[in-house]
C-alpha positions as CSV (number, residue, x, y, z in Angstrom):
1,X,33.9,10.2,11.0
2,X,31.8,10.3,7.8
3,X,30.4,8.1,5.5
4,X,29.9,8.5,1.7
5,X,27.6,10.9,0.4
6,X,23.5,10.2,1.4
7,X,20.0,12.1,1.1
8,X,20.3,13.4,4.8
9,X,23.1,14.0,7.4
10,X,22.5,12.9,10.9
11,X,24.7,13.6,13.7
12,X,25.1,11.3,16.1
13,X,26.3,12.4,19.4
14,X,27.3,9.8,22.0
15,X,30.0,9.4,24.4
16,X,30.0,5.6,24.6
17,X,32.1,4.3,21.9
18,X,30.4,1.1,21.8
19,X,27.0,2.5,21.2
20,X,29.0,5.2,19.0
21,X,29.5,2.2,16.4
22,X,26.7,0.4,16.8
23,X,24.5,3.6,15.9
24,X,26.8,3.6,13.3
25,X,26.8,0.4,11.7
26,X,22.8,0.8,12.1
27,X,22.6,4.0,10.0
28,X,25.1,3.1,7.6
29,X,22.2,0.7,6.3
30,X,19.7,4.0,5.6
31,X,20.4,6.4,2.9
32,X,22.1,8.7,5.2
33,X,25.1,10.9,5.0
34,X,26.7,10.6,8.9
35,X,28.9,12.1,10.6
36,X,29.7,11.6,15.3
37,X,31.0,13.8,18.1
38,X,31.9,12.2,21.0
39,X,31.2,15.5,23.0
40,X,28.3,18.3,23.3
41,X,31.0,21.2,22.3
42,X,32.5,18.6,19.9
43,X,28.7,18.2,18.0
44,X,28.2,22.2,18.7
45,X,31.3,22.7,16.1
46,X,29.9,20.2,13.9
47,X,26.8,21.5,13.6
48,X,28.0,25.1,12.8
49,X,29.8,23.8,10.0
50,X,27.6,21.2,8.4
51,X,24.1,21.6,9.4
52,X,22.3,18.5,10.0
53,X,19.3,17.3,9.2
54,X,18.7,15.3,12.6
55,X,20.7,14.9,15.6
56,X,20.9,11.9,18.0
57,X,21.8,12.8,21.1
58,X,23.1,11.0,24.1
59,X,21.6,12.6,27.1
60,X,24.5,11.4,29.7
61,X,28.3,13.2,28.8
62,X,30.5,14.7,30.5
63,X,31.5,18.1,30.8
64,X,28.4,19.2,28.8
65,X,25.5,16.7,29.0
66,X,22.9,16.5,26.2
67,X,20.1,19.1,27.9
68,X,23.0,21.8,27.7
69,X,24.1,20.6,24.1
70,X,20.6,20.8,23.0
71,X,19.5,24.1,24.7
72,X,22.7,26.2,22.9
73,X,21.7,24.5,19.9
74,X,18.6,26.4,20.5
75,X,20.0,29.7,20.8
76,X,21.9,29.8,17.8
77,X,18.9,30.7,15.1
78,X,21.5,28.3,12.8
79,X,21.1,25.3,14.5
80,X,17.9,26.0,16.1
81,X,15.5,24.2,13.7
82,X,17.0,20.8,13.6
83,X,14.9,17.8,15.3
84,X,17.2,16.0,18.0
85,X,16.4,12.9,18.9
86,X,17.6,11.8,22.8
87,X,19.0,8.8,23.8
88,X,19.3,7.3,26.7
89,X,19.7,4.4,29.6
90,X,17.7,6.5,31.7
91,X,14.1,5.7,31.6
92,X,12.7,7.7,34.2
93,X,10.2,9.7,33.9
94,X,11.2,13.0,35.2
95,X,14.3,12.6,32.3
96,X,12.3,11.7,29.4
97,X,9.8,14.8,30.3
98,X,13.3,16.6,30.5
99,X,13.9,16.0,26.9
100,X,11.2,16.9,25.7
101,X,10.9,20.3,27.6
102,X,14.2,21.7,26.2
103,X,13.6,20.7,22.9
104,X,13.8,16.9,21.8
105,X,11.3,15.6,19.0
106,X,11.7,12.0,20.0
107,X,13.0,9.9,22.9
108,X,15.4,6.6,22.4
109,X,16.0,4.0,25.2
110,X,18.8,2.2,24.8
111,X,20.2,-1.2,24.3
112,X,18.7,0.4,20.7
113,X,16.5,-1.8,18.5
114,X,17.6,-1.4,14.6
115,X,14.0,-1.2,13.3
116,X,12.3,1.0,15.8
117,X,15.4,3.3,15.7
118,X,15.4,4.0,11.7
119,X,11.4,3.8,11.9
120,X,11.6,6.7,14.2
121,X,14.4,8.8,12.6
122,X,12.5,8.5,8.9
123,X,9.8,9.4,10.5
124,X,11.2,13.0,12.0
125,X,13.2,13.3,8.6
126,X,9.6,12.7,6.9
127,X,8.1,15.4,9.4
128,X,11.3,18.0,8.8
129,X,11.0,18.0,5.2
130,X,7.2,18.4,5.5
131,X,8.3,21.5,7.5
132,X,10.3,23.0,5.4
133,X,7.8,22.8,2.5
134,X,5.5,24.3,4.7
135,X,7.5,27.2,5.7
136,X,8.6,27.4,2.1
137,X,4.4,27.9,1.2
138,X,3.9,30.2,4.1
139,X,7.0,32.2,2.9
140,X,5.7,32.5,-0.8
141,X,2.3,33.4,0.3
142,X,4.1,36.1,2.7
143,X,5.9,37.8,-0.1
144,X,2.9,37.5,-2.2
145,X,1.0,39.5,0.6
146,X,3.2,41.8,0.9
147,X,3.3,43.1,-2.9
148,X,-0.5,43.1,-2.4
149,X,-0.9,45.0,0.9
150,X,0.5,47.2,2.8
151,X,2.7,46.4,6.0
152,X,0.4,48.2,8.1
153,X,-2.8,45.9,6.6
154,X,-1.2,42.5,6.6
155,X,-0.4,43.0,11.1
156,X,-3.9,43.9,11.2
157,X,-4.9,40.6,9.0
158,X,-2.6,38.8,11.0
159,X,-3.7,39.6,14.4
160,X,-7.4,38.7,13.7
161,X,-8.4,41.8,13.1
162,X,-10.1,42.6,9.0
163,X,-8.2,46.2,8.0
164,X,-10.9,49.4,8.4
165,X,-10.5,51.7,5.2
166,X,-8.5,55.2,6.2
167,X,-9.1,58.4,5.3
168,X,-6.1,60.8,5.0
169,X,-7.0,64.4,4.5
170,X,-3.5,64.7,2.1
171,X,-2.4,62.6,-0.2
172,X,-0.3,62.7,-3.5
173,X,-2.2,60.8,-6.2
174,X,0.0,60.4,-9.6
175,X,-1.5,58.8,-13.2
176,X,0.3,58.1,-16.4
177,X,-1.0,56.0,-19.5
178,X,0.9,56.0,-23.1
179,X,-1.5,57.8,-25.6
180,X,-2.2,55.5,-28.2
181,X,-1.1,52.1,-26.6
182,X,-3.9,49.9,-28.3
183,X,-2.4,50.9,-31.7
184,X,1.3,50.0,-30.5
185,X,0.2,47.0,-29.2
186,X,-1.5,45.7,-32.7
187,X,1.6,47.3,-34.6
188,X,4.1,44.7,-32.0
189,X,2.0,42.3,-30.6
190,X,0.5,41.5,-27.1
191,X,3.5,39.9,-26.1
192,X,6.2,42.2,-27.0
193,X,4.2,44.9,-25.5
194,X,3.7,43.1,-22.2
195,X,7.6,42.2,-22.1
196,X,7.9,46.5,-23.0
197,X,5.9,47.3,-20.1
198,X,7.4,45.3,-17.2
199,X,10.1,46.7,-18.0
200,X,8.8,50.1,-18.0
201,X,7.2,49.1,-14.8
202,X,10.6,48.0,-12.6
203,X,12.2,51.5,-13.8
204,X,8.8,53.3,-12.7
205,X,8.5,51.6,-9.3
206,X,12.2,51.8,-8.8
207,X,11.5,55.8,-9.5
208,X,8.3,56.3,-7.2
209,X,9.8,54.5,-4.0
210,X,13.2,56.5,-4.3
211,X,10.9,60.3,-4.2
212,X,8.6,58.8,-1.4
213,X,5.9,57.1,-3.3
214,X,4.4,53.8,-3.9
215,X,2.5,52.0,-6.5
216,X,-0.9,51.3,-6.2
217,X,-1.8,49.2,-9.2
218,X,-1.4,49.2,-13.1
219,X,-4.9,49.0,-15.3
220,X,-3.4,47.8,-18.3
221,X,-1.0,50.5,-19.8
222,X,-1.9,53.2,-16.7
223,X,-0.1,53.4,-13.6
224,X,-1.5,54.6,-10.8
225,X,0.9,55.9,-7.7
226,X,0.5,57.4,-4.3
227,X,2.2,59.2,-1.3
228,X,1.3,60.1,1.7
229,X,-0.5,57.1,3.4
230,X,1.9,54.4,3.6
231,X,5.5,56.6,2.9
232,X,6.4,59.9,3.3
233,X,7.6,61.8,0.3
234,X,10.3,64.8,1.4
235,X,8.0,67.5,-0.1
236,X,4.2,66.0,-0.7
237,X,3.6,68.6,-3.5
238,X,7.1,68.5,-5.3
239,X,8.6,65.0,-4.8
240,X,5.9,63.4,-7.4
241,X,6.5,66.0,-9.5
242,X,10.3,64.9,-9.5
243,X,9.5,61.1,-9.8
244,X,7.1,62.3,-12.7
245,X,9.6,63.8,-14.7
246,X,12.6,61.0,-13.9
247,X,9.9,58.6,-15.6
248,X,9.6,61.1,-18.5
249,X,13.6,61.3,-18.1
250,X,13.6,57.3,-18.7
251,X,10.9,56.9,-21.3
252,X,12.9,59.1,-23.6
253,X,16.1,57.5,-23.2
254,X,14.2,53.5,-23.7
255,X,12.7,55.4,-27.0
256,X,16.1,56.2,-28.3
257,X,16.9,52.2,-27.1
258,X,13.9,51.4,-29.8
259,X,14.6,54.0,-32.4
260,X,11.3,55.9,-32.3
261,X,9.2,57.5,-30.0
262,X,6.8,54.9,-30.0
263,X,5.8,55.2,-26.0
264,X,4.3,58.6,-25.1
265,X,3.9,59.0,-21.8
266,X,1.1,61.1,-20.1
267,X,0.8,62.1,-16.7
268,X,-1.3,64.1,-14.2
269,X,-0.9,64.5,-10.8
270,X,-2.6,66.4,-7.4
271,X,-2.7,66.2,-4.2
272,X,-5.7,65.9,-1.5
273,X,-7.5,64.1,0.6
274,X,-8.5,60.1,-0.2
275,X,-9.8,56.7,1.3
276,X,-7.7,53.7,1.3
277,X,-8.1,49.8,2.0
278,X,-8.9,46.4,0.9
279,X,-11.2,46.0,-1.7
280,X,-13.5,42.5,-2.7
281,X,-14.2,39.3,-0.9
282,X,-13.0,36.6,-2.7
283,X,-10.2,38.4,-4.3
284,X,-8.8,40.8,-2.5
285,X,-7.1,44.1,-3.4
286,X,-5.6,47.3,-1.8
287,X,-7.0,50.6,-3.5
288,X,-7.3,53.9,-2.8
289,X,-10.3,55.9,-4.2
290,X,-12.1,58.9,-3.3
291,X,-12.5,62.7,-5.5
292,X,-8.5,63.6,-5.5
293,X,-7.9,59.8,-7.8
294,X,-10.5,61.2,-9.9
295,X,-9.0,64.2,-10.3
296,X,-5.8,63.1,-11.0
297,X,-6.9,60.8,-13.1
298,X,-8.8,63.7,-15.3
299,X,-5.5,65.6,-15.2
300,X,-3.8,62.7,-17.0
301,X,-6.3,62.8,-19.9
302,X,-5.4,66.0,-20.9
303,X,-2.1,66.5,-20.4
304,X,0.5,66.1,-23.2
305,X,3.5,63.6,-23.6
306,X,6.7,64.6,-22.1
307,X,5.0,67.0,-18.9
308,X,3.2,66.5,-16.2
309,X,-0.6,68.7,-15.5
310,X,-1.2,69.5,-12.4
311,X,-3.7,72.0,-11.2
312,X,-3.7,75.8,-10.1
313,X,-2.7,75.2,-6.4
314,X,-0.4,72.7,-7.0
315,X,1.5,75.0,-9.5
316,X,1.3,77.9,-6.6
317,X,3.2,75.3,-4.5
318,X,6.1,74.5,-6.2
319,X,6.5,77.2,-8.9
320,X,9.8,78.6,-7.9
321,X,11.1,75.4,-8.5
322,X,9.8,74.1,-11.6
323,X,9.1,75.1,-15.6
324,X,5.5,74.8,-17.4
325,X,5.5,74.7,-21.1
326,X,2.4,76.6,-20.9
327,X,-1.1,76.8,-19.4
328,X,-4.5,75.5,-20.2
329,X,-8.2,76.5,-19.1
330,X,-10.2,73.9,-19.1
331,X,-14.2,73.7,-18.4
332,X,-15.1,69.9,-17.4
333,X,-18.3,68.8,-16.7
334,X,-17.4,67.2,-13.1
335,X,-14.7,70.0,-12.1
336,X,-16.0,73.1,-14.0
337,X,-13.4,75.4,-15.1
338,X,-9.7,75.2,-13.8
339,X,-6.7,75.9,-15.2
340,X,-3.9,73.1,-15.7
341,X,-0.2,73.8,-16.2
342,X,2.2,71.5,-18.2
343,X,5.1,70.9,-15.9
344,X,8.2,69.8,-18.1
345,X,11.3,70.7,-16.1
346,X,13.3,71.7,-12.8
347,X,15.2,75.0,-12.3
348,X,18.3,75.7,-10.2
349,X,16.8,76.6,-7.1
350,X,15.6,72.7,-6.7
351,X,17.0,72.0,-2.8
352,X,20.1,69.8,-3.1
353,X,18.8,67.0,-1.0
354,X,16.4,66.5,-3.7
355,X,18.4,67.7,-7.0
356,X,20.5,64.5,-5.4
357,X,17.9,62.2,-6.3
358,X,16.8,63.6,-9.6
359,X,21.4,62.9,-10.5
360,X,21.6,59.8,-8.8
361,X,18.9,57.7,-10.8
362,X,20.2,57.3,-14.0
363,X,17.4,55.4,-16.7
364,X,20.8,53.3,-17.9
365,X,21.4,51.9,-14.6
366,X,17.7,51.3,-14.3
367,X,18.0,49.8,-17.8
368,X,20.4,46.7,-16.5
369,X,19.1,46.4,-13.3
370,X,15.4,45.5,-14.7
371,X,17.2,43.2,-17.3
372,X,18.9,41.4,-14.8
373,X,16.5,40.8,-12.3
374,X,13.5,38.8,-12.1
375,X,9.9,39.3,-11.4
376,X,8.2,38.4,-7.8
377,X,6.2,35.5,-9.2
378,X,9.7,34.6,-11.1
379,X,11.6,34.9,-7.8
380,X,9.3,32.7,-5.4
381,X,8.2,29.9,-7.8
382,X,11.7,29.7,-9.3
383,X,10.4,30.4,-13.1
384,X,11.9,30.7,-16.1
385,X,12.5,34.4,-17.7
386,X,13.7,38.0,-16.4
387,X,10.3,39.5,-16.7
């Protein structure tokens, strides 16, 4: 039994037909979409299939009285959330406590009264919509949250508890920056080089999670990656290196999209140890800090487009594995003299659980999949754009 089209569906379950139309015939007066069962397993079916905003339920029917209908309408995560409202000839106390306890909103005596019966049922649709906004906030700020923080962080938040900074004696700390970004950006504009960038960005971060890695933040052009405190890269010393050169890998193929080789991507990586945790009071950050960022950081200065500098002991690491381009002694005022190499390749003796990963990202895929998809802020506040 259904009406035309309305704002809201309500079910009504009841087993009197007399009471069945007069509920009816009162509803049909409110901007309601309705629909009836005249049993519990009847309204269980119903519900599966339409989903109802609000429920009124009959307490008293046979086979399967109202407190049953109502508590396996609980247990179905589906149908859990929506408000049912009892009614009832019953009006002893024990009963109404009973509808309450397994999961009424409301309580109805009947004979009904029109007024107080669509007063109450606007007032529960008035409350479920308020709900569901909230949970629609709580959800945003959730998702927010978590590109902010790490999974590990937010529990701790949640449980009362502000997050302690943590020290881990080994961690992979990767840097890039495009050498001489400030003159693109005049020769193409802010926006344009914004729109260049988070695209660059997706492909990156789609890079740095598949070796074991995860973005820490971007400082304008630079991007700055970790491993080793919140993931676990297969190989700390040679998975970065990998996801370093698949970003080289997917900058040259977007410069052949342009027709130049207007980005230049530089990049320096190390490993050791670091601090990580949240940063400023009244707006927060995760960062991670601490002599190895630096490091890395100072690696990235000097290294050259196209490779990857990483220091003496790194090289020792992984050098049966990889190609430099050539070596560099350097003599810096805060590291003294050390010697970088300029990693630009992968031999044949790569292991083949990783030489998988380097095949199986391909920068064309990553290409369309950043095209096509939206950004976070996109995604939750329903925005316009792809970026």
């Amino acid at each position: 039994m259904h009406s035309k089209t309305r704002d809201y569906t309500i079910l009504v379950v009841e087993n009197n037909k007399l009471n069945l139309e007069l509920l009816l015939r009162f509803l049909m007066q409110g901007d309601y979409r309705l629909s009836a069962a005249t049993s519990g397993a009847r309204a269980i079916k119903i519900c599966n299939e339409i989903n109802p905003d609000l429920i009124l339920m009959d307490v008293q029917m046979p086979e399967m009285d109202g407190f049953e209908t109502t508590k396996r309408l609980r247990e179905n995560p589906k149908t859990s959330h929506i408000p049912i409202i009892f009614t009832s000839t019953l009006s002893d106390t024990n009963v109404i406590l009973k509808c309450f306890e397994c999961g009424g909103v409301d309580y109805i005596s009947k004979p009904f009264k029109k007024k107080e019966l669509l007063a109450r049922i606007n007032t529960h649709l008035s409350l479920k919509v308020l709900r569901e906004q909230l949970q629609t906030d709580r959800d945003h700020l959730m998702a927010i949250l978590h590109n902010m923080l790490p999974d590990k962080l937010i529990e701790s938040l949640k449980n009362g508890s502000f997050p302690e900074p943590e020290s881990v004696n080994r961690a992979a700390v990767l840097f890039t920056d495009f050498q001489s970004f400030s003159s693109l950006t005049k020769k193409i504009g802010s926006k344009k080089s914004v729109d260049h960038l988070n695209l660059i960005y997706y492909a990156f971060d789609e890079i740095v999670e598949s070796f074991g890695l995860e973005r820490v933040k971007t400082i304008g052009d630079a991007y700055f990656a970790v491993g080793g405190i919140n993931t676990t890269p297969k190989n700390i010393y040679l998975s970065p290196i990998l996801a370093g050169l698949k970003m080289h890998e997917f900058i040259n193929y977007y410069n052949k999209l342009q027709g130049d080789n207007a980005w230049l991507l530089r990049m320096g990586f190390t490993v050791g140890p670091v601090t990580s945790g949240v940063i400023g009071y009244q707006k927060i950050a995760y960062d991670v800090w601490g002599d190895t960022v630096n490091f890395a950081n100072e690696l990235e200065t000097k290294s050259y487009p196209g490779n990857i500098a990483i220091p003496e002991f790194i090289y020792n690491e992984v050098s049966e594995y990889i190609t430099v381009s050539h070596m560099d002694s350097v003599d810096s005022h805060a590291w003294g003299q050390f010697n970088i190499y300029h990693c630009n390749s992968v031999n044949d003796t790569l292991p083949p659980e990783l030489r998988h990963l380097m095949q199986e990202m391909n920068p064309e895929d990553l290409i369309n999949q950043a095209s096509n998809k939206k950004g976070l802020l996109n995604k939750i506040f329903q925005l316009p754009g792809n970026t």
